[in-house]
N, C-alpha and C positions, 0 to 999 in steps of 0.2 A: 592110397589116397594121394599120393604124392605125384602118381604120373597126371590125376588129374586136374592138380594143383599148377603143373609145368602144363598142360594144354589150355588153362582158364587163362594163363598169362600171356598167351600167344593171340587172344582174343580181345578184338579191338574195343570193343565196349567194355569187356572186365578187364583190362590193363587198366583202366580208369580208375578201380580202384586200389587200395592198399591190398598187400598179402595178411595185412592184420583184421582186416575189415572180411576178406574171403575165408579166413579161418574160421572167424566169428558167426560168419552165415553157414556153415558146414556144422559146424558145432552143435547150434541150436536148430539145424532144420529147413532152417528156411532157404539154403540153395541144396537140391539132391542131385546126386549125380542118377543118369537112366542109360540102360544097355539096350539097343536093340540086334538083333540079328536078321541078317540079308532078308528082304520082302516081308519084313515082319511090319503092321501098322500099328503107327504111331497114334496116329485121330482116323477115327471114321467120322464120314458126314454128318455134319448135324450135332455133333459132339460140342458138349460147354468147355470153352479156353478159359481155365481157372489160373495158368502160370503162364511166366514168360518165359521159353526155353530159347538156348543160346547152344548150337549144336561146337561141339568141342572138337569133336572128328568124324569122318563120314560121307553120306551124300544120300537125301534126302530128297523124293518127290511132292508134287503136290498134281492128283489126277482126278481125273473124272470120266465116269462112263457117259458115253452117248447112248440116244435112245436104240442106236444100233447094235448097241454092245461093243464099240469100239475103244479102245482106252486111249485116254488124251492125256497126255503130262503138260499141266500148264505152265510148270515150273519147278527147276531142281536149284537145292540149296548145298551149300558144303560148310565145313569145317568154320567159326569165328561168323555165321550170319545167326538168325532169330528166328523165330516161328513166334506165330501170336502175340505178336507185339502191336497189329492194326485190329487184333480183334479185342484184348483183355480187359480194354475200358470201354470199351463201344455198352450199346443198350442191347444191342441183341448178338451176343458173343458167342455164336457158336462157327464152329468152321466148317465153311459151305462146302468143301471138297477132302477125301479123302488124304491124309500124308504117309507115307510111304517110306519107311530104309531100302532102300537100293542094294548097300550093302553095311556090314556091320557098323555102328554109327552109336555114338556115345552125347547125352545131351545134359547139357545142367539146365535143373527147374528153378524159378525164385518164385518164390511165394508173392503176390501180390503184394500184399502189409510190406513185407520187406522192399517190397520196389518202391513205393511211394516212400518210406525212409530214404533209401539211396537217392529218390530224385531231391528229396527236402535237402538234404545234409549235400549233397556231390555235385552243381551247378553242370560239371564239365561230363561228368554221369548221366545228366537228362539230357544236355545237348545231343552226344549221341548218341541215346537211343533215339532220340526224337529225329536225325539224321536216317538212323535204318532202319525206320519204319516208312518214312518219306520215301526212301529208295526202295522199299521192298511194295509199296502201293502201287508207284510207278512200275514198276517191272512187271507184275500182275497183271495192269493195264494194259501196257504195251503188248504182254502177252497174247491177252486174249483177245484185242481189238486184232491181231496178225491174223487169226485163224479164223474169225467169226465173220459167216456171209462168205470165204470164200473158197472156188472150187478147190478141188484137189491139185490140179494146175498149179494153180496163181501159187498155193500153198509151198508146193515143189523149187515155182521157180523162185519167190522169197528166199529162201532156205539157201538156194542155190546162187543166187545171188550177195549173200550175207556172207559165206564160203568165198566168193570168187572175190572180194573187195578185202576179206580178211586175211586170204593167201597171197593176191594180187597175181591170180593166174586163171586162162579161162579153164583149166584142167585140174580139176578139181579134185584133191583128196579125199574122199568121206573119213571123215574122225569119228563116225560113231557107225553104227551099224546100222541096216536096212529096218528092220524090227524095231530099233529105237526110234529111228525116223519115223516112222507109222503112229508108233504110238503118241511122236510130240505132236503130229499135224491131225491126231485123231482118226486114222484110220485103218483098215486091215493092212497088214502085211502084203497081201495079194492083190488087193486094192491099190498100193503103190507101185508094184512090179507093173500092172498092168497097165499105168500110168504113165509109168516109165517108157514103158514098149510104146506105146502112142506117140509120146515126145519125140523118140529115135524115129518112127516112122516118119515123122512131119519133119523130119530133121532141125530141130531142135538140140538133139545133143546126140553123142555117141559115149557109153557108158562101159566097164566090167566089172567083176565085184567091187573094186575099193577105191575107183574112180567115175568119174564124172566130166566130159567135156563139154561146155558151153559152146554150139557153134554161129 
């Protein structure tokens, strides 16, 4: 219990509180710790958000299938962010999209009752969470307004773009892999190769496994 006592402190919303106040919630219940293991799901679709969880360590998707069977990751979370924190008071609380352990990933649950106490009793307790749900809204938005409506193109060159302003080079390292790439912009694997090959042909870029040149 103790290692997950030192990972609740490293987290920006439960730093907030005292170690006497998280004993307290362990004690009686109302915060549990939960283990998942790599691709194991966390919600499926449609599922009711009864807690607010607050991932301790890990890394965490949020995906969706298209009607082509393509898998779409709208959004990945790590270590000290939340889950269900824009749905738990809403009127109709369920989560519209599958979530996902990526890989082994540890999360502490608070029971609702016990959240409305911490917001009553903790002023600097509601501000942030009320902070990273505002930020976790937004980033969902931005997400999905990036992909929706447009080709696989525009999709690529975004992406490739975001890359080339954050390395500040037009030669581009990929940080993730080609498979991951597919899945965040929603489409086959071979559906991006193929893509790919199109751009080099127009000369757009010149690319090999783990690079990327903007020409």
């Amino acid at each position: 219990m103790q290692k997950y006592i030192g990972l609740m402190e490293k987290s920006l919303l439960l730093s907030c509180l005292s170690k006497e106040e998280v004993h307290l919630c362990l004690k009686d219940g109302s915060f549990h710790i939960s283990s998942y293991g790599k691709n194991s799901i966390i919600h499926f679709s449609g599922e009711v958000c009864l807690k607010l969880e607050i991932i301790l360590s890990g890394h965490v998707s949020v995906e969706r299938i298209d009607e082509s069977g393509n898998l779409m990751v709208i959004a990945e979370f790590f270590g000290g962010e939340i889950l269900g924190g824009n749905l738990l008071f809403s009127k109709s609380p369920y989560y519209p999209m599958t979530i996902t352990a990526k890989k082994p990933t540890i999360i502490v649950e608070i029971a609702k009752e016990r959240l409305l106490r911490l917001f009553s009793d903790n002023p600097i307790f509601l501000r942030s969470y009320l902070e990273f749900v505002a930020d976790h809204t937004t980033i969902l938005g931005e997400r999905i307004k990036h992909y929706v409506n447009k080709t696989i193109r525009e999709c690529i060159m975004n992406y490739l773009e975001y890359e080339r302003q954050k390395q500040g080079s037009n030669n581009i390292l990929l940080p993730i892999t080609k498979k991951t790439w597919a899945e965040r912009i929603g489409v086959s694997r071979t559906s991006l190769s193929r893509e790919l090959a199109k751009m080099k042909k127009d000369g757009l870029i010149q690319y090999s496994a783990k690079t990327i040149e903007l020409l």
